[in-house]
MIBAKE-541364 format. One record per residue (C-alpha): residue number from 1; residue in one letter; z, x, y. Coordinates in pm, 1 decimal. Layout:
residues N
i aa w u v
NUM A Z X Y
...
//
This chain:
residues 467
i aa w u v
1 X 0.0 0.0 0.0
2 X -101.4 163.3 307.7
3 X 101.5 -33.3 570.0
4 X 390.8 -250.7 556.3
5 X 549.0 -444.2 850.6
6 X 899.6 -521.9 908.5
7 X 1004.5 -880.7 807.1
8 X 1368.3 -1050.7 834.3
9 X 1415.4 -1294.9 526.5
10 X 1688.3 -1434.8 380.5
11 X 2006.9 -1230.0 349.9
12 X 2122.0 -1083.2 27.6
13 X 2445.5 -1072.3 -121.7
14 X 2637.5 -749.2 -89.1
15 X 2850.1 -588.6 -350.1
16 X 3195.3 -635.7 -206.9
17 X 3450.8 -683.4 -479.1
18 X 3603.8 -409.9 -669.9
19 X 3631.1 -501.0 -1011.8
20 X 3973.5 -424.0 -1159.1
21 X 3880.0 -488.0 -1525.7
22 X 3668.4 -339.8 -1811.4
23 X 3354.1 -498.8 -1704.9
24 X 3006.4 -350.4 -1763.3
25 X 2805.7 -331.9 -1451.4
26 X 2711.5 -581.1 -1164.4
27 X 2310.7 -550.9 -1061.2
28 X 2244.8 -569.6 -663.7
29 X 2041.2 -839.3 -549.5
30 X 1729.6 -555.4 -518.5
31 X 1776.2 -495.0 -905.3
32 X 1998.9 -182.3 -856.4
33 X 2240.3 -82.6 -1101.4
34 X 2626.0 -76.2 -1013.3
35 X 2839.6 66.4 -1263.1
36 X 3173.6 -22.2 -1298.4
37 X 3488.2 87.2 -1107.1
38 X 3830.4 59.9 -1269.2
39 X 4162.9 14.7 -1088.3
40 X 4368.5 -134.2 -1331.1
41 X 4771.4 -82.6 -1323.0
42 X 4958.7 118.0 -1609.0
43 X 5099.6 -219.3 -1700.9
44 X 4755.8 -338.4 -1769.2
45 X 4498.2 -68.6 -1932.9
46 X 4581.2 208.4 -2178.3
47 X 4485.8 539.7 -1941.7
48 X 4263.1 641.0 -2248.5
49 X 4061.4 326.7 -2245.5
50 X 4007.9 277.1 -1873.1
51 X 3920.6 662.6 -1842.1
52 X 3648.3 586.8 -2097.8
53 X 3511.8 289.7 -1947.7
54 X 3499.4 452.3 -1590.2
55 X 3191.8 664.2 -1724.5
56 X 2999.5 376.6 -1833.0
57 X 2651.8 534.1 -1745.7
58 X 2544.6 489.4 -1408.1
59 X 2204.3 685.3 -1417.0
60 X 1956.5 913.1 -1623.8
61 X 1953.9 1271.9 -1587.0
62 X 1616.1 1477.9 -1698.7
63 X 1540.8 1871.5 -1641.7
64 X 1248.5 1885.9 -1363.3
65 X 959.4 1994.8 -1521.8
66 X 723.9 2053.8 -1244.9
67 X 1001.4 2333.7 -1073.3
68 X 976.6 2514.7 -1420.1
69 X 580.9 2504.6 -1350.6
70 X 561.7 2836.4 -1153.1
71 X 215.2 2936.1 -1310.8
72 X -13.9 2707.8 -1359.2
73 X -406.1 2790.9 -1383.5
74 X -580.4 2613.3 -1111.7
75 X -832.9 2429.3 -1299.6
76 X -514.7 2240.5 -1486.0
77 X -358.6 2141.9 -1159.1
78 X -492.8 1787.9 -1136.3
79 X -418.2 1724.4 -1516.8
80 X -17.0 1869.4 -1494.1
81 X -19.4 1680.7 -1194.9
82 X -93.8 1353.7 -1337.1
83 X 110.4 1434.5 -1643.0
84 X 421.3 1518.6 -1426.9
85 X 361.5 1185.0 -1235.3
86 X 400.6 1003.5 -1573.8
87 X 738.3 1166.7 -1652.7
88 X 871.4 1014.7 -1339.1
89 X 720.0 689.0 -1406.9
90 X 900.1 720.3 -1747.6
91 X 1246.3 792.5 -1581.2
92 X 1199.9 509.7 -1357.7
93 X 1106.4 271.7 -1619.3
94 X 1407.3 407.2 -1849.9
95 X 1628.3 344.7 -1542.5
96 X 1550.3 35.0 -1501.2
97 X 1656.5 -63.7 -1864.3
98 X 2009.2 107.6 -1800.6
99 X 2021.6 -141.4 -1514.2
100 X 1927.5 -459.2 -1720.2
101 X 2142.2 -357.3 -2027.2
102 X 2475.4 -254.7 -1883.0
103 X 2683.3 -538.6 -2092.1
104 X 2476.3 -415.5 -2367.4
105 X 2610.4 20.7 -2290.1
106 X 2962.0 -120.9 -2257.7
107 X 2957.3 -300.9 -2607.1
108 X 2798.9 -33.5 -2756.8
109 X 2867.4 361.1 -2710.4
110 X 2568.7 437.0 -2911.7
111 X 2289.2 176.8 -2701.0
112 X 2235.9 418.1 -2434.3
113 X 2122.3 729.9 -2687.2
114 X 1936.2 483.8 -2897.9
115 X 1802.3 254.9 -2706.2
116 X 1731.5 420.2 -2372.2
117 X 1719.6 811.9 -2429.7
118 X 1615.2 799.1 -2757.4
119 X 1244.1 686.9 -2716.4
120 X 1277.6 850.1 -2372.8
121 X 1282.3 1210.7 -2494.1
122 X 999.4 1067.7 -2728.7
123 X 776.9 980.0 -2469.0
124 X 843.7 1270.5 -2236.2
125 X 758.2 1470.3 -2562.3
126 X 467.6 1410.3 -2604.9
127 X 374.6 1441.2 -2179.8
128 X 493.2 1810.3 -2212.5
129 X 248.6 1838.4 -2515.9
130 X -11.9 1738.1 -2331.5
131 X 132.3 1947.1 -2040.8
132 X 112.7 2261.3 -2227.9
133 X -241.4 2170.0 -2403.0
134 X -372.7 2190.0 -2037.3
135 X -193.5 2461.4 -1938.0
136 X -358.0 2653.2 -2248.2
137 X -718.9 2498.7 -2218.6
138 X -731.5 2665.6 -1859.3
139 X -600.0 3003.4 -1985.0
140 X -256.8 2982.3 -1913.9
141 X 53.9 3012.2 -2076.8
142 X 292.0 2714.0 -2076.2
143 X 637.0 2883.3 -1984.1
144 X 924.9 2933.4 -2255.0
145 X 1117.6 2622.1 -2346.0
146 X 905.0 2384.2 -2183.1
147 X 941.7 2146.1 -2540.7
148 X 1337.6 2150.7 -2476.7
149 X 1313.9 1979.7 -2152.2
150 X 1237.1 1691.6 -2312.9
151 X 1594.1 1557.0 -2350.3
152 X 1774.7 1401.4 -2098.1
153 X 2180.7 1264.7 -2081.3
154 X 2321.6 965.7 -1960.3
155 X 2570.1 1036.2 -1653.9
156 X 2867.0 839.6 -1500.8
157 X 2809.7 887.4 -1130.0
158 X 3135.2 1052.1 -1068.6
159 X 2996.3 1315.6 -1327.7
160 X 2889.9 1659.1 -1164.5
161 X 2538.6 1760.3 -1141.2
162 X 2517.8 2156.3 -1193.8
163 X 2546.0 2372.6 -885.0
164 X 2618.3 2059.5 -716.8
165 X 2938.6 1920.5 -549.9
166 X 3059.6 1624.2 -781.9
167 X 2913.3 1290.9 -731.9
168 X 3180.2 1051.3 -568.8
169 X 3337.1 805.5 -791.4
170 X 3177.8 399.9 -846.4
171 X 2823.3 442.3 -868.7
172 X 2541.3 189.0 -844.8
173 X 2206.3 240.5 -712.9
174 X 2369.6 319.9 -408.5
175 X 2503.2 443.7 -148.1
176 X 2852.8 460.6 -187.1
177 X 3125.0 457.7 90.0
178 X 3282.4 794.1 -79.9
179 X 2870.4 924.3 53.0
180 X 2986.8 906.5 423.1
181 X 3208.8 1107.9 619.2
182 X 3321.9 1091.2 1022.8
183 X 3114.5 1358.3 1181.0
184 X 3454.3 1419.7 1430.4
185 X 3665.1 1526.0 1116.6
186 X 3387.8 1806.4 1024.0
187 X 3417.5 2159.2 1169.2
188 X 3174.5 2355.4 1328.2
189 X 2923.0 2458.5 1055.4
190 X 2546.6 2575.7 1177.9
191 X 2456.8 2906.5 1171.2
192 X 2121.8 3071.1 1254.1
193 X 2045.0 3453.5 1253.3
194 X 2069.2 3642.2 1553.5
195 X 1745.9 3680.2 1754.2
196 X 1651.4 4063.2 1707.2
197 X 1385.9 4325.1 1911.7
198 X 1061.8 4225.8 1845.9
199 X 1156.5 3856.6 1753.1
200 X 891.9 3575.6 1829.9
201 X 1091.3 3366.3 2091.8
202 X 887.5 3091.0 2200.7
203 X 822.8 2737.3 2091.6
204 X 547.6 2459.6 2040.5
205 X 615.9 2097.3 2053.5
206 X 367.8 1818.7 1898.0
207 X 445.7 1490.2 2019.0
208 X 354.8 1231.8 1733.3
209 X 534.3 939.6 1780.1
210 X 797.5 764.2 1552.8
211 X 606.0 554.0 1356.5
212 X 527.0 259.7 1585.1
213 X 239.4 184.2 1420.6
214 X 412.0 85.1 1087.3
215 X 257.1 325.2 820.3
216 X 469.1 367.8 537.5
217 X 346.5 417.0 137.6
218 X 506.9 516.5 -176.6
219 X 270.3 776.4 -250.9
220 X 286.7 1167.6 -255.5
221 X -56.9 1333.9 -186.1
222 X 133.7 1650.5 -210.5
223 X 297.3 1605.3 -538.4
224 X 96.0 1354.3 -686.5
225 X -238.4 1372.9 -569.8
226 X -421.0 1018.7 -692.8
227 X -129.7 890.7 -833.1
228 X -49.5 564.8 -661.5
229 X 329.1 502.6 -608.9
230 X 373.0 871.9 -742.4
231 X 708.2 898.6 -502.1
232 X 882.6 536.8 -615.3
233 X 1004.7 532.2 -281.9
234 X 849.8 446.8 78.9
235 X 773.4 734.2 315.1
236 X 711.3 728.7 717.7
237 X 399.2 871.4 863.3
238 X 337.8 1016.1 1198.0
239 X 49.8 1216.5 1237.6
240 X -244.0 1191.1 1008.3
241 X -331.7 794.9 951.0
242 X -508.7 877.2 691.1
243 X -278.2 1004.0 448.8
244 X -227.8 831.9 129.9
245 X -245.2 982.1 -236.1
246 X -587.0 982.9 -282.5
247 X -675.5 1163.0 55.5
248 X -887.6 1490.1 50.9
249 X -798.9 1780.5 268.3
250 X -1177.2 1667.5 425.7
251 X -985.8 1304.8 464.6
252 X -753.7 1443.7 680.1
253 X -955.0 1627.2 904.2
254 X -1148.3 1362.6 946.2
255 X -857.7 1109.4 1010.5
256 X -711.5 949.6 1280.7
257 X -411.1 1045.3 1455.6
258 X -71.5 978.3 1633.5
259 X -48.3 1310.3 1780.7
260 X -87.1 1294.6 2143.7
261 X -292.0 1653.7 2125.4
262 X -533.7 1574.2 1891.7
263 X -625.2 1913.0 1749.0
264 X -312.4 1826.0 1531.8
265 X -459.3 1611.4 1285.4
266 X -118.2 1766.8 1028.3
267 X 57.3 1474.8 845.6
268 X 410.2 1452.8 840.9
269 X 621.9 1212.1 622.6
270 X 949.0 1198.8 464.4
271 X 1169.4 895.6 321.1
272 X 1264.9 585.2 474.5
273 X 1605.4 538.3 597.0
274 X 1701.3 189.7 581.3
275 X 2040.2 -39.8 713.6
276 X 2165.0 -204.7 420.2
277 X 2207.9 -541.5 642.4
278 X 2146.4 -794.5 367.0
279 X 1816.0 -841.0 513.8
280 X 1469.7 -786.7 327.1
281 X 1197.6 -613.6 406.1
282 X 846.4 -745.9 308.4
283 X 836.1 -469.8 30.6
284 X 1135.8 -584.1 -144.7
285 X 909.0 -683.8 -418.5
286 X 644.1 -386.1 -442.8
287 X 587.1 -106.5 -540.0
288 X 829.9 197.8 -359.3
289 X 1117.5 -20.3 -224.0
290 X 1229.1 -357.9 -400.1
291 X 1062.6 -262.5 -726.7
292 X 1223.3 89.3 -774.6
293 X 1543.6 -34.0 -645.5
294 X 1479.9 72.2 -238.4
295 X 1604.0 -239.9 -44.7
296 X 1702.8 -316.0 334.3
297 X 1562.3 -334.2 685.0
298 X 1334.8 2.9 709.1
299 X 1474.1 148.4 1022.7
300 X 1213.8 297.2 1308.7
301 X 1366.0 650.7 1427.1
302 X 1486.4 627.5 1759.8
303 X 1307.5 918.9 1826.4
304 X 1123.5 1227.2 1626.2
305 X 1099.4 1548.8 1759.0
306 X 834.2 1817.4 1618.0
307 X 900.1 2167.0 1719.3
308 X 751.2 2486.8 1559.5
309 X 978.2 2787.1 1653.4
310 X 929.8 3193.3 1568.5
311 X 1115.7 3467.4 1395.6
312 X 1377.5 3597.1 1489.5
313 X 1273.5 3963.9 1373.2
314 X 939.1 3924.1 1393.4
315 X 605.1 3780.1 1567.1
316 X 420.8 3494.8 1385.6
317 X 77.3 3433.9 1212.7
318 X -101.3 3130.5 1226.1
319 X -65.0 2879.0 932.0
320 X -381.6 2867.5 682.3
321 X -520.6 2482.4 757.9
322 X -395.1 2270.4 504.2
323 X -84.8 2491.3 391.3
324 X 107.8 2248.0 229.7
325 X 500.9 2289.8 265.9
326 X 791.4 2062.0 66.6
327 X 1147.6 2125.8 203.2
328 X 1434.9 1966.2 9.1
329 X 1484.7 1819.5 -304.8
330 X 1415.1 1446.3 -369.4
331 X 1591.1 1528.9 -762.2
332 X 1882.8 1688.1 -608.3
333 X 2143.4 1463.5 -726.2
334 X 2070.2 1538.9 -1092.2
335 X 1882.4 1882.5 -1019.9
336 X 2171.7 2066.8 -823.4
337 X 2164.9 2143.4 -453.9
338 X 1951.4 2483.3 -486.2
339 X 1645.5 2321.8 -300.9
340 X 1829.7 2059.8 -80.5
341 X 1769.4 2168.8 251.9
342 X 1813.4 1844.2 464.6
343 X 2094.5 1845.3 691.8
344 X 2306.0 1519.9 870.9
345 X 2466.6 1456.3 1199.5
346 X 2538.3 1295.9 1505.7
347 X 2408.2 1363.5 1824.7
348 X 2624.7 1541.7 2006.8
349 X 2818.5 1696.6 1688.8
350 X 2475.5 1864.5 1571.9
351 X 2699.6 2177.8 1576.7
352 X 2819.5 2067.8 1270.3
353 X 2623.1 1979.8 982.8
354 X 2609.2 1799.4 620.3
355 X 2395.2 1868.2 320.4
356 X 2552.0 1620.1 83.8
357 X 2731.0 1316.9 281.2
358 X 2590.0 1110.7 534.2
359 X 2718.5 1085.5 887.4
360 X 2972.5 818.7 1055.9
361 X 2914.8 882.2 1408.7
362 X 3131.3 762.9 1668.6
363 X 3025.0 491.4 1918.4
364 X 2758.7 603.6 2155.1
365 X 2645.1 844.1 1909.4
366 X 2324.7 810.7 1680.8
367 X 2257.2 970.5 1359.1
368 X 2017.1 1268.4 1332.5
369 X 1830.4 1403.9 1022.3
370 X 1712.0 1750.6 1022.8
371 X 1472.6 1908.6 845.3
372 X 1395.3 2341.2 882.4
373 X 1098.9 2397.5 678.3
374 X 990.2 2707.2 544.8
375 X 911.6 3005.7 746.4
376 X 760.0 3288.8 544.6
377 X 409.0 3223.3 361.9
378 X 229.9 3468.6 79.1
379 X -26.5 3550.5 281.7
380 X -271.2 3391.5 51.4
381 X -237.9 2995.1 -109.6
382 X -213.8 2689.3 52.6
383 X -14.1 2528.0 -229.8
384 X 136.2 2632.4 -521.4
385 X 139.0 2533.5 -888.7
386 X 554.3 2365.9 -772.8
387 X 476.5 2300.5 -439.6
388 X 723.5 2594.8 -311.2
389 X 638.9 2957.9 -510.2
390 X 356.6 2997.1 -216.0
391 X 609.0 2974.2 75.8
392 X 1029.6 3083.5 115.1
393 X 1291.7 3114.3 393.6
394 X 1404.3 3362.3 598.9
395 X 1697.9 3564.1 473.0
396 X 1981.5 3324.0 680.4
397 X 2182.5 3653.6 757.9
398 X 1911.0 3898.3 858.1
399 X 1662.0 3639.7 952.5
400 X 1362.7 3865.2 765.9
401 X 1127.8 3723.8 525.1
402 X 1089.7 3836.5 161.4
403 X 859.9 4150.7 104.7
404 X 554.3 4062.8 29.2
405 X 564.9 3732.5 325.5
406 X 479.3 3699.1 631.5
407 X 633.7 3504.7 883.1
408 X 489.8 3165.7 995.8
409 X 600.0 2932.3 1308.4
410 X 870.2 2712.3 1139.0
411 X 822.2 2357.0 1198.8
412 X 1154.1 2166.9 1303.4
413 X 1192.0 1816.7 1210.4
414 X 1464.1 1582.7 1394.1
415 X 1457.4 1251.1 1401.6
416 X 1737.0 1001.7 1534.4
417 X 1787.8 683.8 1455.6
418 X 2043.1 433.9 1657.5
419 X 2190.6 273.9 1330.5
420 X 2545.6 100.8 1326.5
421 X 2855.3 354.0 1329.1
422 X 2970.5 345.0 986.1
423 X 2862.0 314.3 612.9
424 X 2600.3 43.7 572.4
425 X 2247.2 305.2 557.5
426 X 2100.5 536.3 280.5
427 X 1745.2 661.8 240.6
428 X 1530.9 578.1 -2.9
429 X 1473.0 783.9 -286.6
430 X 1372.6 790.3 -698.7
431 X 1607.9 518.3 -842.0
432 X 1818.4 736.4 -1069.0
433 X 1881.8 946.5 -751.5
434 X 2121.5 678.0 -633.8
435 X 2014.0 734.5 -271.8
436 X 2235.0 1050.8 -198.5
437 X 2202.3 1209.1 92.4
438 X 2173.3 1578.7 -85.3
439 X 1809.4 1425.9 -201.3
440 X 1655.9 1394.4 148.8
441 X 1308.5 1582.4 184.4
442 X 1043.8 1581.9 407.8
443 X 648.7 1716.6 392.9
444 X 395.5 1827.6 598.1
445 X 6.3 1948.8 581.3
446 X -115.9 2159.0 831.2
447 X -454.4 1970.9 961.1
448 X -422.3 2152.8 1336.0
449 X -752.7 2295.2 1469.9
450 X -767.1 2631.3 1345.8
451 X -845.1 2691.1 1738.3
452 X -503.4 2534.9 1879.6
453 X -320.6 2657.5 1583.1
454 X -397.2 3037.0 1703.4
455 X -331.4 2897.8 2050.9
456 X 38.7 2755.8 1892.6
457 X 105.2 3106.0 1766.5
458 X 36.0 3301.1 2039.4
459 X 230.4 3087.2 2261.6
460 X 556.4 3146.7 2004.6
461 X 508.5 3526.3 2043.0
462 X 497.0 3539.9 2380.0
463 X 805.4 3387.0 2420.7
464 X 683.5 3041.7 2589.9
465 X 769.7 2698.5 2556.4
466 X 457.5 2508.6 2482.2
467 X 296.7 2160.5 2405.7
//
């Protein structure tokens, strides 16, 4: 679906109540899953038994294939793609059964293995079969193990994720109020290296808009090229207009734009962020929001800012047209933190920031989402066989990028929204992610004129501020 527009219909039923005994699971009024929290008195519960049914399974936890796919010969790209679009499709379908068979789980400690993971690590078998045939067929080598990632576990949301900070207790599709925090009871946190001799100082701002025009789809042309609904999730557009998953780099220089100069033609997209008002948006039955368990008013930002910034060690080269970057981790809940990279906060706190909680802002102040792409490219691809191998930060002490790099005008997403203070908003994201905030992402393809994007460079290293 290439555009949706916002609609207020009836208002759904929130999940207020706390259940306080052994009950399964209650399902939101979008389909979402909410497992089961227990508060049940000594008097009332063996300790045992209500510890046990406080992990009834709350969501499906898989490796991620397509990070193991480092190496992957270009003539099998469009094939692993496809087959690592499927994989996500199978999650999302095996999800979906967790959700409609909690009473089912909770009768039954062995329906979840048998019923759910079972023939899920069947199907996903046979995908990294197929995986690896292509892999071989172009001359590759599939990497070690790939046949092991087949399994995945059932996990209790209050269960850990490794390399990540635990998962607050209740779950349900989410968000939870245990995923919020008051941005005033935070201290101080961001950090950036130390502009050094020789450092590219200046700045370009693109001014894109925020969306007005209403273009949102659940696909991702970077990740799943001609894959409809490869993200099961809506994104926001500004930029590029013509940016769906079937769009050709030639697509996109031919497309329209937002951008006021229009020698940036780049697209720029990232999740929704909608206020979970009780109020539906006209999606709450497709594809990307109602259908994979997104649901609530889609929320315009406020404002979005797009800034590419230098090095601080170093002058900049221009980006390759079409360089395609990923930054953050829309698996992050089940993957571990190692790729999140989105950060939270208020305006005027945005000296402190959060990776895994949203903010709670105090009155007068809105909430800001930032995202600090990559700043160091190979010097040679575009893309890469996992979407990130090709690019890499800066070292966040020394500011340098890794040998073999070179540095690359960073592009500096922040967009503010003017939501209500308090819980009540979560972006959308892959079902079994639960909407954390640790799984916020954004993308971008460069699709500036090769002309202004030399111009955008030049203006960083001497030092200007430019638009």
């Amino acid at each position: 679906m290439g555009r949706t527009s916002r609609t207020s219909r009836k208002r759904r039923s929130s999940l207020a109540t706390r259940m306080t005994v052994a009950s399964a699971a209650l399902l939101l009024g979008g389909g979402g899953l909410a497992a089961v929290n227990v508060y049940a008195s000594a008097h009332e519960e063996d300790p045992q038994e209500t510890e046990q049914v406080g992990q009834v399974v709350a969501t499906i936890d898989c490796p991620d294939v397509g990070t193991a796919l480092a190496d992957v010969p270009e003539a099998a790209r469009g094939e692993v793609d496809g087959e690592l679009a499927a994989l996500d499709r199978q999650i999302t379908e095996a999800y979906q059964r967790l959700a409609d068979n909690q009473d089912a789980a909770a009768r039954d400690p062995q329906f979840v293995d048998n019923s759910i993971l079972g023939p899920l690590e069947d199907q996903r078998t046979a995908v990294l079969g197929r995986i690896a045939e292509d892999i071989r067929r172009a001359g590759g080598q599939p990497p070690d193990g790939l046949d092991a990632m087949a399994a995945c576990t059932g996990r209790a949301s209050d269960a850990p994720a490794p390399s990540a900070s635990p998962g607050p207790p209740g779950g349900g599709n989410g968000p939870e109020a245990s995923d919020f925090v008051d941005i005033e009871s935070v201290q101080p946190n961001a950090q950036a290296p130390r502009n050094r001799r020789g450092a590219s100082r200046g700045s370009f701002t693109t001014k894109c808009g925020r969306n007005e025009n209403g273009k949102f789809n659940p696909d991702n042309v970077i990740v799943a090229p001609g894959v409809s609904n490869g993200a099961h999730h809506m994104h926001d557009y500004v930029g590029n207009q013509a940016t769906d998953a079937f769009s050709s780099d030639d697509d996109l220089a031919a497309g329209d734009t937002s951008c006021r100069n229009q020698g940036d033609r780049s697209t720029y997209y990232w999740p929704v962020l909608r206020l979970q008002n009780g109020e539906d948006e006209n999606d709450a039955g497709a594809d990307g929001g109602g259908k994979d368990q997104n649901v609530g008013e889609i929320q315009t930002p406020a404002s979005v800012t797009l800034r590419f910034d230098g090095s601080p060690v170093s002058k900049v080269v221009p980006m390759p047209r079409f360089l395609r970057i990923i930054t953050g981790d829309a698996k992050a809940f089940t993957n571990g933190d190692a790729n999140a990279n989105a950060s939270w906060s208020c305006t005027g706190f945005e000296d402190r920031q959060l990776k895994d909680k949203y903010p709670i802002c105090p009155d007068g102040s809105r909430v800001v989402r930032t995202f600090r792409f990559q700043s160091c490219w190979d010097g040679v691809n575009t893309d890469s066989a996992n979407h990130r191998t090709h690019v890499a930060f800066e070292d966040p002490r020394t500011g340098a990028c890794p040998e073999g790099f070179k540095a690359i005008p960073q592009l500096v997403q922040r967009i503010v929204y003017d939501v209500p203070p308090g819980p009540g908003f979560a972006v959308d994201s892959f079902p079994e992610q639960l909407h954390k905030p640790v799984t916020d992402h954004g993308d971008f393809i460069n699709v500036f004129d090769e002309r202004l994007m030399r111009r955008v460079a030049a203006c960083i290293n001497r030092g200007d501020r430019c638009r």
